[in-house]
Biopython code that builds the backbone (N, CA, C, O; Angstrom):
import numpy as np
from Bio.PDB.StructureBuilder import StructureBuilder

atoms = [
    (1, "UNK", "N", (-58.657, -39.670, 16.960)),
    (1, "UNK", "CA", (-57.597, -38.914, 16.322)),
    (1, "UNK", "C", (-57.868, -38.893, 14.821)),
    (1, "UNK", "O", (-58.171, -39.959, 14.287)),
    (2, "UNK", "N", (-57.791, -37.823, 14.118)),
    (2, "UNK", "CA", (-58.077, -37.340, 12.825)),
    (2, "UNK", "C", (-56.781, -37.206, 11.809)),
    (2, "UNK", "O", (-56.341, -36.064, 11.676)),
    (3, "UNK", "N", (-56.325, -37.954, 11.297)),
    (3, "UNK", "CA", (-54.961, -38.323, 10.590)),
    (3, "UNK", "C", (-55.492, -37.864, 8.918)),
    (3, "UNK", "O", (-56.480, -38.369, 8.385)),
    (4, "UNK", "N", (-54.551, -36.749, 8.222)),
    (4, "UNK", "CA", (-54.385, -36.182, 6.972)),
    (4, "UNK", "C", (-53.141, -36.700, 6.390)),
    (4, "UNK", "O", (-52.227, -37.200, 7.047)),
    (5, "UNK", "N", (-53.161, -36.555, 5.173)),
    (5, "UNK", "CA", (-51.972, -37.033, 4.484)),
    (5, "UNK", "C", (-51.850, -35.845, 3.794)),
    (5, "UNK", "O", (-52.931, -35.545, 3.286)),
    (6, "UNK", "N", (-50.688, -34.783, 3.493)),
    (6, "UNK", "CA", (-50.993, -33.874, 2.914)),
    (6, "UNK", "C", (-49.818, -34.254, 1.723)),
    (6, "UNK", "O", (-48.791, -34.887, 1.968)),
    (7, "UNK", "N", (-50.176, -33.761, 0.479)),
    (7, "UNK", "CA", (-49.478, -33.498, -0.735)),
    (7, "UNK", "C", (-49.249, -32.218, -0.591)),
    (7, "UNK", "O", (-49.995, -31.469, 0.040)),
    (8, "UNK", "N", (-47.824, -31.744, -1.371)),
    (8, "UNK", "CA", (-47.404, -30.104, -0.827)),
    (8, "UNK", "C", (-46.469, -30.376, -2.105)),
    (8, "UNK", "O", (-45.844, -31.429, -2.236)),
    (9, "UNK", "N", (-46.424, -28.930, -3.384)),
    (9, "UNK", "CA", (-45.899, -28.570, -4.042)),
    (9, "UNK", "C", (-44.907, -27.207, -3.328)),
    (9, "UNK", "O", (-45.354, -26.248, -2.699)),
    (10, "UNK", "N", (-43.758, -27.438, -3.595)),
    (10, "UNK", "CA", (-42.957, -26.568, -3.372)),
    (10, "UNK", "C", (-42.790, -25.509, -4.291)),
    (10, "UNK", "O", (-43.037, -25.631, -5.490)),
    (11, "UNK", "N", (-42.323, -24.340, -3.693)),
    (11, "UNK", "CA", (-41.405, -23.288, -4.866)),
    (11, "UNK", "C", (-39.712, -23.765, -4.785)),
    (11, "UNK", "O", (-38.934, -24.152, -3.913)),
    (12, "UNK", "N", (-39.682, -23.513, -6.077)),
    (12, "UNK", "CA", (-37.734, -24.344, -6.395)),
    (12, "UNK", "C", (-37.440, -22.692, -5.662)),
    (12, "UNK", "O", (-37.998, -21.596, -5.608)),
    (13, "UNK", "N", (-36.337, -23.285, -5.233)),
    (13, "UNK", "CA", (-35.353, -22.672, -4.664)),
    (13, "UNK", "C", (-35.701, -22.344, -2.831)),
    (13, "UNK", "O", (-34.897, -21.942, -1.990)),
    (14, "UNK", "N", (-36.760, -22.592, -2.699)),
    (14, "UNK", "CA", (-37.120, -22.834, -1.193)),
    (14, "UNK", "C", (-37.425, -23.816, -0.465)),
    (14, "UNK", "O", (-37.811, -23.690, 0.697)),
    (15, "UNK", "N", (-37.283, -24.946, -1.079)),
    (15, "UNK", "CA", (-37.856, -26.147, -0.130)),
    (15, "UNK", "C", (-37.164, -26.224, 1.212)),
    (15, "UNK", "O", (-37.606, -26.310, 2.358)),
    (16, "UNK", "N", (-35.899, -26.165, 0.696)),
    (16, "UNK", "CA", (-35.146, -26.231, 2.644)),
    (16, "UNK", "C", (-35.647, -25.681, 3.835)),
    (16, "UNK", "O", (-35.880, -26.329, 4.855)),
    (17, "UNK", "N", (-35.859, -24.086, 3.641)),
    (17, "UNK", "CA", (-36.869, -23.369, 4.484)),
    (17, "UNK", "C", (-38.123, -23.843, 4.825)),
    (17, "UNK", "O", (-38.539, -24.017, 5.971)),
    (18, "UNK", "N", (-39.019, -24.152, 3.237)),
    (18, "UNK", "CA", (-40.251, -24.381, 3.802)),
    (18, "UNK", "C", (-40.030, -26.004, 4.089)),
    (18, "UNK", "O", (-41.221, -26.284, 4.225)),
    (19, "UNK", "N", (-39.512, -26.953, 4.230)),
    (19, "UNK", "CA", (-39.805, -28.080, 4.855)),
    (19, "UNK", "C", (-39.412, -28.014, 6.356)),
    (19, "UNK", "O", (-40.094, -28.594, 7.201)),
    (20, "UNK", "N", (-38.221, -27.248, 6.701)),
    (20, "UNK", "CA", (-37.933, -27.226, 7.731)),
    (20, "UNK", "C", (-39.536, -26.340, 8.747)),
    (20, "UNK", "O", (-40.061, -26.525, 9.845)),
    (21, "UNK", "N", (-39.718, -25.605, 7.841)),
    (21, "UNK", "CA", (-41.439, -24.910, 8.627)),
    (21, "UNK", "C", (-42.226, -25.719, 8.707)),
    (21, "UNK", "O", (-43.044, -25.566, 9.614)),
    (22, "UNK", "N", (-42.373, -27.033, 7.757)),
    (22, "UNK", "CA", (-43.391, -27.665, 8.229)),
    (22, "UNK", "C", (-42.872, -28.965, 9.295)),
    (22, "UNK", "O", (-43.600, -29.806, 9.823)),
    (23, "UNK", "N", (-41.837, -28.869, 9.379)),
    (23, "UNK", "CA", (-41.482, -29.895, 10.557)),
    (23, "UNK", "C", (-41.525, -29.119, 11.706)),
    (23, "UNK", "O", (-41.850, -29.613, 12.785)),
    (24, "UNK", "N", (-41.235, -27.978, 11.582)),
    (24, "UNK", "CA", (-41.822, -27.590, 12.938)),
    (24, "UNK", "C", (-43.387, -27.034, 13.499)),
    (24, "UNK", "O", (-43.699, -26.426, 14.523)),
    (25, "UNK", "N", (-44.166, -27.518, 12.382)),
    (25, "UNK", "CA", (-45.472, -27.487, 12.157)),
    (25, "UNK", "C", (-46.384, -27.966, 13.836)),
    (25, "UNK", "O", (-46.792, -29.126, 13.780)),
    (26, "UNK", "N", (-46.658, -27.360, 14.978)),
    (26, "UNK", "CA", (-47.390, -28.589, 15.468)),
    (26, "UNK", "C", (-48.535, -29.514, 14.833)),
    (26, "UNK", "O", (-49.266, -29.010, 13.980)),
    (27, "UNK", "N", (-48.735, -30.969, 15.250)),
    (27, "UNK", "CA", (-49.505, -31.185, 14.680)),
    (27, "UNK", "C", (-49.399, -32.638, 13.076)),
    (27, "UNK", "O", (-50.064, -33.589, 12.666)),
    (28, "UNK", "N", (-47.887, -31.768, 12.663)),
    (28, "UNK", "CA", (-46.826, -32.043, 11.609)),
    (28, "UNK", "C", (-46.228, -33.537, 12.717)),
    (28, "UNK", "O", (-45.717, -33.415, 13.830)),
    (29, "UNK", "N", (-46.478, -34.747, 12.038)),
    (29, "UNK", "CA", (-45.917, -36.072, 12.775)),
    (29, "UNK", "C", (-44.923, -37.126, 12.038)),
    (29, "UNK", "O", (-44.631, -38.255, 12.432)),
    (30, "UNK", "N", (-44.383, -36.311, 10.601)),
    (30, "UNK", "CA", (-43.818, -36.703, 9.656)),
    (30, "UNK", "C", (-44.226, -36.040, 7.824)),
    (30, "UNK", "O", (-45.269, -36.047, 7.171)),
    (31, "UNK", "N", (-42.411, -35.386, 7.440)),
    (31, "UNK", "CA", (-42.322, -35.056, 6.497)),
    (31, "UNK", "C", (-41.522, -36.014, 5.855)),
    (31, "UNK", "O", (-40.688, -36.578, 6.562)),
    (32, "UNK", "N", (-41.614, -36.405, 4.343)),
    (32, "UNK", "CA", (-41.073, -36.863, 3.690)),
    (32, "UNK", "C", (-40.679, -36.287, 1.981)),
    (32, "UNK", "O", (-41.663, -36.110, 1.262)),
    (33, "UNK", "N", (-39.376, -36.028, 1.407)),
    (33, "UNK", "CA", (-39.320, -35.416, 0.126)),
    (33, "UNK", "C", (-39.283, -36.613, -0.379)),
    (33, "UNK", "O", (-38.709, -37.630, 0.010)),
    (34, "UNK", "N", (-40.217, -36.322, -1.648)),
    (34, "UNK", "CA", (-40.476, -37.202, -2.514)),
    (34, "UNK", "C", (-40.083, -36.328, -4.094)),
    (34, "UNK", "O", (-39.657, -35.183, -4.245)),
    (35, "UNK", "N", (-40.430, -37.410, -5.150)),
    (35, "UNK", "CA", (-40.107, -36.896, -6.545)),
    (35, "UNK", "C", (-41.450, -37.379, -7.507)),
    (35, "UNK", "O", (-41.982, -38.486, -7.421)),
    (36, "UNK", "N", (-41.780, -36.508, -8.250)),
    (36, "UNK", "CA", (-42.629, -36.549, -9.052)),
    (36, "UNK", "C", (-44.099, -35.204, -8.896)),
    (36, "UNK", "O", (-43.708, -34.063, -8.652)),
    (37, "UNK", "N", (-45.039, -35.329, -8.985)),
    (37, "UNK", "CA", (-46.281, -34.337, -9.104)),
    (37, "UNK", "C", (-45.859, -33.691, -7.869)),
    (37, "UNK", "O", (-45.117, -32.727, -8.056)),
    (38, "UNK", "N", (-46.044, -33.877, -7.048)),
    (38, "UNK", "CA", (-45.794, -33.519, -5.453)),
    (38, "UNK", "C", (-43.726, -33.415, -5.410)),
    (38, "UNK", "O", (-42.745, -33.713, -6.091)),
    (39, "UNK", "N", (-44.116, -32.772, -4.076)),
    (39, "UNK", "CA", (-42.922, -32.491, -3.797)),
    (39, "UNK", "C", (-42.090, -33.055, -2.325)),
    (39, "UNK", "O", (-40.923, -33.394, -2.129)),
    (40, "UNK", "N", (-43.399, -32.961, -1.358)),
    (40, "UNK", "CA", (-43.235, -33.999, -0.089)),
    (40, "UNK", "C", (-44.410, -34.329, -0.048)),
    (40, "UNK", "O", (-45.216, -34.183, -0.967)),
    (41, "UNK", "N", (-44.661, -34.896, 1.223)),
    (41, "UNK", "CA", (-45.967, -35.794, 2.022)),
    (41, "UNK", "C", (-45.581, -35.862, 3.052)),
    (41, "UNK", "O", (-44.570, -36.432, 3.461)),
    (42, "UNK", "N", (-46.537, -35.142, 3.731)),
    (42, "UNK", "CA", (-46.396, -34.848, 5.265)),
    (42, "UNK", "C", (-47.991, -35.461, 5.992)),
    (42, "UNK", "O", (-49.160, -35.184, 5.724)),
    (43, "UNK", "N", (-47.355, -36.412, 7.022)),
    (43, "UNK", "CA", (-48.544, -36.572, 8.074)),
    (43, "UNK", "C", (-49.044, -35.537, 9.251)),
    (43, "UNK", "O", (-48.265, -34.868, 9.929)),
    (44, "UNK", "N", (-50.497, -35.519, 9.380)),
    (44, "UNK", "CA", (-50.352, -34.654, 10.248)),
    (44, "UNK", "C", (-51.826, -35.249, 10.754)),
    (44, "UNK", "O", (-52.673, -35.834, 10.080)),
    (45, "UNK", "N", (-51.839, -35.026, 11.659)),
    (45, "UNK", "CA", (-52.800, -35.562, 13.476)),
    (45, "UNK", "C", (-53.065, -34.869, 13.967)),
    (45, "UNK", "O", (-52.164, -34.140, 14.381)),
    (46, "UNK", "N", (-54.477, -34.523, 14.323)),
    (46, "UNK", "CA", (-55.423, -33.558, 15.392)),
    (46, "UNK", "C", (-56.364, -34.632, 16.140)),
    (46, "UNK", "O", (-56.627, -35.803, 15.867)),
    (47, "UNK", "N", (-56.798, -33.725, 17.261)),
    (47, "UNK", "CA", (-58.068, -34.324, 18.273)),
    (47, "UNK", "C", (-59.448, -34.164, 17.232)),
    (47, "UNK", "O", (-60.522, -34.432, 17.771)),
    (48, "UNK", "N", (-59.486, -33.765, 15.845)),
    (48, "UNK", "CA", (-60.817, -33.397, 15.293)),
    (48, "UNK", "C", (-60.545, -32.948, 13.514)),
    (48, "UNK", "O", (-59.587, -32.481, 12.897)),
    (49, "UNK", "N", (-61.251, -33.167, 13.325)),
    (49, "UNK", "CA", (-61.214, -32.572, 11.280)),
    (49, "UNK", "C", (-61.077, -31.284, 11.530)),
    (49, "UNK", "O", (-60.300, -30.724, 10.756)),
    (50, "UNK", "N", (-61.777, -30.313, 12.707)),
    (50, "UNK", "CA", (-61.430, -28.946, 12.748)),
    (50, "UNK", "C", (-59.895, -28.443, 13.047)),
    (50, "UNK", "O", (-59.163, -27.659, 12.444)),
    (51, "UNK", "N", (-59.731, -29.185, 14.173)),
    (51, "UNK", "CA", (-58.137, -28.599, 14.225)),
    (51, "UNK", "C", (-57.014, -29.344, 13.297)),
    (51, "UNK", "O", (-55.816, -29.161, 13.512)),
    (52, "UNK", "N", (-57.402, -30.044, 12.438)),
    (52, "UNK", "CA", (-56.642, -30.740, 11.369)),
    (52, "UNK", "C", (-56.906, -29.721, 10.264)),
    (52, "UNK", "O", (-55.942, -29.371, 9.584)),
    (53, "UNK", "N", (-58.079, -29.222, 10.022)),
    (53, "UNK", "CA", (-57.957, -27.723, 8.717)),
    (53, "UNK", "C", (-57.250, -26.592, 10.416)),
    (53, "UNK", "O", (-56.724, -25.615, 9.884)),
    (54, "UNK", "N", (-57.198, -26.540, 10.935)),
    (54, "UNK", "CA", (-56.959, -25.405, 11.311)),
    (54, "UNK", "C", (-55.164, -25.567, 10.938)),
    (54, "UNK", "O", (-54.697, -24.482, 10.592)),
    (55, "UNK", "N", (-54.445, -26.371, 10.951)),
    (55, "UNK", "CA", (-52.637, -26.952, 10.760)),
    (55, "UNK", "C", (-52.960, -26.623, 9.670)),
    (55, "UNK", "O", (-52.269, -25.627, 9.457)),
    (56, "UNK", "N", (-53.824, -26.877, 8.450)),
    (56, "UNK", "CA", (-53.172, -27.221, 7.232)),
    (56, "UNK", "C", (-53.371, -25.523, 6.491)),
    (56, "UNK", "O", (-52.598, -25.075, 5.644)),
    (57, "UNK", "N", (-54.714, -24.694, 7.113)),
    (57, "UNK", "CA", (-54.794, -23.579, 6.209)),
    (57, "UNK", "C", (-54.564, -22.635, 6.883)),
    (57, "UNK", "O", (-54.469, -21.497, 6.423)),
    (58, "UNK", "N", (-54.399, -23.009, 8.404)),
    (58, "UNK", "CA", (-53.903, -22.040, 9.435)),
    (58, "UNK", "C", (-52.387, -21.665, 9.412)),
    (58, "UNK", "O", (-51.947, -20.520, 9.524)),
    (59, "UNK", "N", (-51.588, -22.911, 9.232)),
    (59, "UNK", "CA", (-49.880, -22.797, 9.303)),
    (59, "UNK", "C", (-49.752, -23.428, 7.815)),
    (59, "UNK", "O", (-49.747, -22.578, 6.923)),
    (60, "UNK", "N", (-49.666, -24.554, 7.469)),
    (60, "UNK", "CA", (-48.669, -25.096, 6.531)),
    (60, "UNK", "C", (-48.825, -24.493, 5.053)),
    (60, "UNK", "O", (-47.958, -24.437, 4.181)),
    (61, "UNK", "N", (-49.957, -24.123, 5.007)),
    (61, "UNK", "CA", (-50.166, -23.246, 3.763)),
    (61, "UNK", "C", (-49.229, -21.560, 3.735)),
    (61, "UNK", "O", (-48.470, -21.019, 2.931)),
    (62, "UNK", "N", (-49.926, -21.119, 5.360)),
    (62, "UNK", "CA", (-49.052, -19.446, 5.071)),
    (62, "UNK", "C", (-47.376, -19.788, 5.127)),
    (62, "UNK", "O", (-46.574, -18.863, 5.260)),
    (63, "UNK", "N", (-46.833, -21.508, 4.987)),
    (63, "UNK", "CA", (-45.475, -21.212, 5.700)),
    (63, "UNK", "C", (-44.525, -20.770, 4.007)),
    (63, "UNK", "O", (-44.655, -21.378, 2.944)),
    (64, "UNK", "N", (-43.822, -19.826, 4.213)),
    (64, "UNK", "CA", (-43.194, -19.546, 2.343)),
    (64, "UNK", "C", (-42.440, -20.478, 2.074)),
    (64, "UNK", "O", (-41.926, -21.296, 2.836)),
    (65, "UNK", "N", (-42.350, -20.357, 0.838)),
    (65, "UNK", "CA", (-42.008, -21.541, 0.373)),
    (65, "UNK", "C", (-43.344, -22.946, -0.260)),
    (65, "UNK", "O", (-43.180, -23.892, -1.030)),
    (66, "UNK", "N", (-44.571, -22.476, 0.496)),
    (66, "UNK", "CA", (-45.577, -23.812, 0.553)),
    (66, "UNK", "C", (-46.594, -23.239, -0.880)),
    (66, "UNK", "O", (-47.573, -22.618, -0.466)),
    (67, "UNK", "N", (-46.546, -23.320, -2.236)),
    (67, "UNK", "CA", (-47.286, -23.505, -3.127)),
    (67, "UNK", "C", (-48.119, -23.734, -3.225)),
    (67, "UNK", "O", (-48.901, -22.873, -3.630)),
    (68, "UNK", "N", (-48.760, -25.526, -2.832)),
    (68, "UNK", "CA", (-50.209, -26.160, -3.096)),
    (68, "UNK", "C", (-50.047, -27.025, -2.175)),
    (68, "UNK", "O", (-49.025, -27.518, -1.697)),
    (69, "UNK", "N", (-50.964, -27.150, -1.995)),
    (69, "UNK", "CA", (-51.373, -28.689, -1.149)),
    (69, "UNK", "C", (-52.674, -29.667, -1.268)),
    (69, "UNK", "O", (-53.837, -29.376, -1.545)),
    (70, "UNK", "N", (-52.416, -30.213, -1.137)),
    (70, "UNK", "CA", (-54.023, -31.504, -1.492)),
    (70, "UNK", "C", (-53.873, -32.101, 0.114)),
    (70, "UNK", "O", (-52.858, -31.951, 0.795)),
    (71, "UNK", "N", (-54.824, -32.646, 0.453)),
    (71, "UNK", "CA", (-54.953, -33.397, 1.881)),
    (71, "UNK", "C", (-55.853, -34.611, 1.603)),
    (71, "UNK", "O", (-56.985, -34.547, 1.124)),
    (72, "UNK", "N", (-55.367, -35.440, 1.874)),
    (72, "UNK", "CA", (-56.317, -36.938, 2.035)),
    (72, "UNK", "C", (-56.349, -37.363, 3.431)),
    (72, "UNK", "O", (-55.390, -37.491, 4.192)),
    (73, "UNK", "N", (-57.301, -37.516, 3.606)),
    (73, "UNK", "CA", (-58.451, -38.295, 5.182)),
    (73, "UNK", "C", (-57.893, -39.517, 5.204)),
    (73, "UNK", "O", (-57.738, -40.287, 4.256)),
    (74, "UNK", "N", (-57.549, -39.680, 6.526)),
    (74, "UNK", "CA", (-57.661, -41.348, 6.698)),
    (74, "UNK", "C", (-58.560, -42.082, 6.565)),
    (74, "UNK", "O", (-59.371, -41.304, 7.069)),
    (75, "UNK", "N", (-59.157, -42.936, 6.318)),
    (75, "UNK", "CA", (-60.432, -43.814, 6.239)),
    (75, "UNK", "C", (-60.171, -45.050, 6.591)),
    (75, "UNK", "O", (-59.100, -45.639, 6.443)),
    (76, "UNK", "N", (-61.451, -45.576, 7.203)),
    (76, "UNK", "CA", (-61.778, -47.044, 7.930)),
    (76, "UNK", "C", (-62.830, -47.363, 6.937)),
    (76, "UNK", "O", (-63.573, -46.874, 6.086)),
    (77, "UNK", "N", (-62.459, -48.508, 7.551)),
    (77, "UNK", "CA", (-63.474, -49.819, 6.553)),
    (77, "UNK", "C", (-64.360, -50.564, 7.202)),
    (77, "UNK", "O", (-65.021, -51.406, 6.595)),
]
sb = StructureBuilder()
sb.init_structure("model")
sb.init_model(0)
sb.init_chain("A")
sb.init_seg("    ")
for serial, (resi, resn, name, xyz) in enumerate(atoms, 1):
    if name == "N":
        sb.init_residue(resn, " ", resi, " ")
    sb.init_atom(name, np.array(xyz, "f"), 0.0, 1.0, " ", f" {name:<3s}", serial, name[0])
structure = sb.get_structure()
């Protein structure tokens, strides 16, 4: 399993919409609003790194409301 951490800048005046799009994100296994550079941090889980870009530039990017995003990889040691 291929676990992302995504950073997601919002547009003001839409976050309600677009968070509620990314919770219904499949794929999407936890949103959280946060404060500061970012706006939430959302986990998200695939069978592969491919279908993990396919959630993030396939859906959570076109969802409105969704600005920017950064994604960090899980990593082992």
């Amino acid at each position: 399993m291929t676990k992302g951490y995504l950073l997601i800048k919002l547009v003001p005046g839409l976050e309600s919409e677009a968070l509620a799009g990314i919770r219904a994100t499949h794929g999407i296994k936890e949103v959280t609003l946060v404060f500061g550079q970012w706006d939430a941090v959302a986990l998200a889980e695939a069978k592969s790194l491919f279908e993990l870009a396919k959630i993030i530039v396939g859906e959570v990017r076109g969802i409105q409301g969704v600005q920017d995003t950064t994604t960090l990889l899980e990593a082992e040691l």
